[in-house]
N, C-alpha and C positions, 0 to 999 in steps of 0.2 A: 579694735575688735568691735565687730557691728553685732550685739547681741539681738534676737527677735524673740519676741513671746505673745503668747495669746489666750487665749481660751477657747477651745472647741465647742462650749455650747453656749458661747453669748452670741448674738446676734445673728440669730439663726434663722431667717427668712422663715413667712410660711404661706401656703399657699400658692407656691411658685410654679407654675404651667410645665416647666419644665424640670429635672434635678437639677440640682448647682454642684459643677468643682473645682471645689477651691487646691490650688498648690499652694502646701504651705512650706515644700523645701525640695529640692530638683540637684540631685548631684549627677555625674555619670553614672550609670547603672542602677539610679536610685530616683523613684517619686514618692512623696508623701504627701496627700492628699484628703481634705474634709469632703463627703459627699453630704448632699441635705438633698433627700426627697420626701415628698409632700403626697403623696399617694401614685408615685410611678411606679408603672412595672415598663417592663422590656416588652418591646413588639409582639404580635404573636408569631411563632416561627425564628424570631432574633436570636442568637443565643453569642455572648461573648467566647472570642478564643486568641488568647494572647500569649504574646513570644514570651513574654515575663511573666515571673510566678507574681502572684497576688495575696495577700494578706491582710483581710479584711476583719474589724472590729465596728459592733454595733455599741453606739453609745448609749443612743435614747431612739424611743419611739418602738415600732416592731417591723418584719419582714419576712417575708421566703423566697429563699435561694433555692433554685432548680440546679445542678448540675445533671451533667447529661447519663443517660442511665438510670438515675435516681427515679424510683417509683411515688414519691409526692414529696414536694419541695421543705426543704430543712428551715424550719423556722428558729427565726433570731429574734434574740432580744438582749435588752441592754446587759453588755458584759463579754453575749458571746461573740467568739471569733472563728475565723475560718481559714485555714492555708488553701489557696486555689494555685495547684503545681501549674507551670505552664502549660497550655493549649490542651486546659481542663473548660474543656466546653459549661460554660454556664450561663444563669440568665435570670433575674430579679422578677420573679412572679407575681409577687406583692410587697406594697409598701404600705403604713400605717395614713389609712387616710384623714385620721382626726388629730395626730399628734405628727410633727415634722420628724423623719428617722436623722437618724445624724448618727456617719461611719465615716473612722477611720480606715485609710488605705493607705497598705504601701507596697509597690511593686518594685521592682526588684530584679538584675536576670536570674537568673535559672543556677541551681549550685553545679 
């Protein structure tokens, strides 16, 4: 039995030019994933839209989520979480630029 474990907020990069994602378990139909960003947002115009639902948890730091339609972006902080159903257009407005954010993801298909 190959047991795995770890800690989601040890060694948390900061300052990284880019977001960092970490896989931390990959089955069929299934990723689960550490994001660590450092003050990114999403392009202007970018917006994510994916075949799989999303389920996303802020650990630490802070942020806002734009989904599409949304009249100003839903800001997150450590705790909260968000279901994004599949090719639920959305897009990371802001990220904490002084504290590293650090979320969990897990995507998933579609029920």
């Amino acid at each position: 039995m190959d047991l795995q474990h770890g800690n989601l907020l040890s060694d948390v990069p900061t300052g990284a030019p880019d977001e960092i994602f970490q896989s931390l378990l990959e089955r069929t139909g299934l990723k689960i994933e550490r994001i660590i960003s450092n003050g990114q947002a999403s392009p202007p115009g970018f917006w994510y839209d994916s075949a799989e639902d999303e389920w996303v948890l802020l650990l630490s730091g802070s942020a806002g989520l734009e989904c599409e339609g949304d009249t100003a972006p839903r800001v997150m902080r450590p705790g909260d979480w968000l279901h994004l159903p599949a090719h639920c257009r959305h897009r990371v407005a802001w990220t904490d630029a002084a504290t590293p954010t650090v979320w969990l993801a897990v995507h998933c298909r579609p029920a």
